[in-house]
N, C-alpha and C positions, 0 to 999 in steps of 0.2 A: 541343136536342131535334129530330129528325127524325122522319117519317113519311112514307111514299107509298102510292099503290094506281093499279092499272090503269085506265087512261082509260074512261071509259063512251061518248065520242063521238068519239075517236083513236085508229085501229086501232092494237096496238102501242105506246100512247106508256104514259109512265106520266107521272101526276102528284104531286107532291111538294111538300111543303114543311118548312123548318127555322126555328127561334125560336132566337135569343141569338147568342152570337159563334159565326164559322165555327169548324171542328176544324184538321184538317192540310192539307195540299195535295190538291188535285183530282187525280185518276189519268186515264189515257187507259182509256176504254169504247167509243171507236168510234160515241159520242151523237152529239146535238148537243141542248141546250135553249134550250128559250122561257124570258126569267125575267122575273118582275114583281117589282124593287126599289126598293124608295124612293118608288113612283110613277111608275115608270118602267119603260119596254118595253125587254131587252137580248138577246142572243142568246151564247150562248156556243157557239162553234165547237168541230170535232174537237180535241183533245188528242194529241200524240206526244210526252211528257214528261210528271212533275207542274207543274200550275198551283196558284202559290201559294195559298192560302186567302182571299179577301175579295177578291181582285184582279180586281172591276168598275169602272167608268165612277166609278161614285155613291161604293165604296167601304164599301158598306151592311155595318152590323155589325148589325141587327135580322133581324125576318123577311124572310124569302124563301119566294115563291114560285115553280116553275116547271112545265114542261110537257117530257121528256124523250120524246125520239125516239127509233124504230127507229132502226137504220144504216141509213144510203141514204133516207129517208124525208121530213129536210126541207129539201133544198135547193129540189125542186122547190116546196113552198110559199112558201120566204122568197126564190125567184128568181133565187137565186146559187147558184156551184158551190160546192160546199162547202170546194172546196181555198183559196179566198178566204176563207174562215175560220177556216183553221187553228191552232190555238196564239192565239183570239185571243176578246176578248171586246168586243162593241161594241153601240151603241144601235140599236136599232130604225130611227130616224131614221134611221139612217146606210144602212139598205138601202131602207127605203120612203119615200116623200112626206112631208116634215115635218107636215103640215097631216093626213093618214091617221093618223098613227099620235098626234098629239096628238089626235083625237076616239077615237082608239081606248083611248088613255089614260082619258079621262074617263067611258066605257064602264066600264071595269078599276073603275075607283073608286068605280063604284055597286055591286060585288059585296063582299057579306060575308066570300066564301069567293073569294080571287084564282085560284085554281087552277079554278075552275067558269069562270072568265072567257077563260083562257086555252083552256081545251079550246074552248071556242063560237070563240073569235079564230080558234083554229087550225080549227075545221072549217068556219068559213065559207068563210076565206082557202082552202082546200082544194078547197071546191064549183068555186072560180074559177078554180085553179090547172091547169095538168097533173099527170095523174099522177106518181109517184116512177118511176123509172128503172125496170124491169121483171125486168132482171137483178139490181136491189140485192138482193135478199131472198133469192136464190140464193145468190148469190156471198157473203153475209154468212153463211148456212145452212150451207155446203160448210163454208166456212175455221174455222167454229166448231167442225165436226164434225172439225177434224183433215186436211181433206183438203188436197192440193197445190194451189199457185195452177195447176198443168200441168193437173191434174187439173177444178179446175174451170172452167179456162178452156176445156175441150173440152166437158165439161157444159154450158154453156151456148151454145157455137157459136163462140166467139174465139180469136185469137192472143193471145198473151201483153202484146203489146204493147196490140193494143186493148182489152182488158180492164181493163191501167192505166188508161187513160185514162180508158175510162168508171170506173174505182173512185176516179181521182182527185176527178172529177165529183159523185158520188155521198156519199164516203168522208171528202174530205178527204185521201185519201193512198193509194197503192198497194196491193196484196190481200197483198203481204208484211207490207208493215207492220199491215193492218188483221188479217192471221190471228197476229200475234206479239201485239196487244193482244187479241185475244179470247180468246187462249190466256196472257196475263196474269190477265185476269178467272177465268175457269176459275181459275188459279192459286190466286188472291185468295181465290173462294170455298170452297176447298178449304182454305185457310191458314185463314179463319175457324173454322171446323168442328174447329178442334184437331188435324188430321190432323200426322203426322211426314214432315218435308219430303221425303224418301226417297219417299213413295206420293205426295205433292201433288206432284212431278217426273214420275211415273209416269203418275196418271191425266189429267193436265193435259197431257201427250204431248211433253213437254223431253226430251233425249237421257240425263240424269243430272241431281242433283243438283246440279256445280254449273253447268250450262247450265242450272237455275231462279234458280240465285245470280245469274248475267251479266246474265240479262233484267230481274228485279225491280227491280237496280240501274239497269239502263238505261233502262227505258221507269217506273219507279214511284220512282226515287232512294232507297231504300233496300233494308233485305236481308229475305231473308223470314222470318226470327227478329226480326225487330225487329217487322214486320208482326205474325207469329203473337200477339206478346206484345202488342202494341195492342189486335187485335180475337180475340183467345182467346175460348172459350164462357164464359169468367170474367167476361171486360168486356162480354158482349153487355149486360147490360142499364146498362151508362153510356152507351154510343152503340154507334149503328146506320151501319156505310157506307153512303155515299149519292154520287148520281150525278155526270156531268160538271158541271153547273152549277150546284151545290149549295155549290160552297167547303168541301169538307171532301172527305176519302179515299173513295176510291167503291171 
């Protein structure tokens, strides 16, 4: 079982949580999540491929909690670039003070509701923190809407090459690769809704159908008939897609 809703103290983030064993592999969304499992603080970085299902530290097959991020929104909280995250999932510990984040632990564990915990973590940690990147929320806006990395690399004042860099920073990866996953996602939610992969090519802005086949395959490991027939309006109600650090298909 899944469920989420919008942060009431995290601009942007949503919060989420899942009960029982994970589903299928984690898709790339261009996130990154806070997760509370097991009793334990973990961070799941950008995604550029599916990440297996349950593949954390802990290994947790129970609930999950987490805290999902805009793009571009938590490296500057968690202090690191994001592209040091990539493809990868790691302890809390591992980026802050051992001794922080086990009192921040024991914090987590006085809340009923782990996801009420996480939104305060993250917006204290926030108060402290510098801002997110200024360009992120641009540069993630443009590439969602379809437009060229040319394009919005002039929209916002850059060369193409600096623009990587700050999108590596931000992103975890390049504004090519971040506009092929956001135009994935579009894909995804258009495949859910029962659409005929022919129009899910179309309004999702693929050259043809099968340039929706090439990418499914490449960045989600499967095809989109396989897709459609998992999350069809048929099976919305046995499961709900769910985000990067959720262990199941987002």
């Amino acid at each position: 079982m899944y469920e989420e809703w919008p942060s009431a103290l995290v601009p942007g983030a949503i919060v989420w949580r899942r009960t029982g064993a994970p589903g299928g592999p984690v898709l790339p969304d261009g996130c990154m999540d806070l997760l509370w499992v097991d009793g334990r603080l973990l961070v799941a970085g950008p995604d550029t491929g599916p990440h297996p299902a349950g593949e954390v530290p802990v290994g947790a097959r129970g609930a999950m909690s987490g805290l999902r991020f805009a793009p571009g929104t938590a490296p500057a909280l968690l202090g690191v670039p994001a592209y040091e995250l990539r493809d990868r999932r790691v302890e809390l510990a591992d980026l802050w003070p051992g001794p922080q984040v086990r009192e921040l632990a024991e914090r987590m564990n006085a809340y009923e509701d782990p996801g009420s915990g996480l939104e305060r973590l993250a917006r204290t940690r926030s108060a402290r923190s510098k801002p997110p990147d200024p360009l992120a929320a641009r540069v993630a806006a443009g590439l969602r809407a379809g437009e060229s990395v040319a394009a919005v690399a002039q929209a916002v004042g850059l060369g193409e090459r600096q623009l990587h860099r700050r999108s590596l920073d931000a992103f975890g990866y390049g504004p090519r690769t971040l506009g092929r996953v956001l135009r994935l996602q579009r894909a995804l939610e258009l495949a859910r809704r029962g659409l005929p992969q022919a129009e899910v090519a179309y309004r999702a802005g693929y050259a043809d159908q099968a340039h929706l086949a090439r990418e499914v395959r490449a960045l989600a490991g499967t095809t989109p008939g396989a897709y459609a027939a998992a999350y069809a309006p048929a099976a919305a109600n046995r499961e709900t897609p769910q985000p990067s650090g959720s262990s199941t298909t987002a």
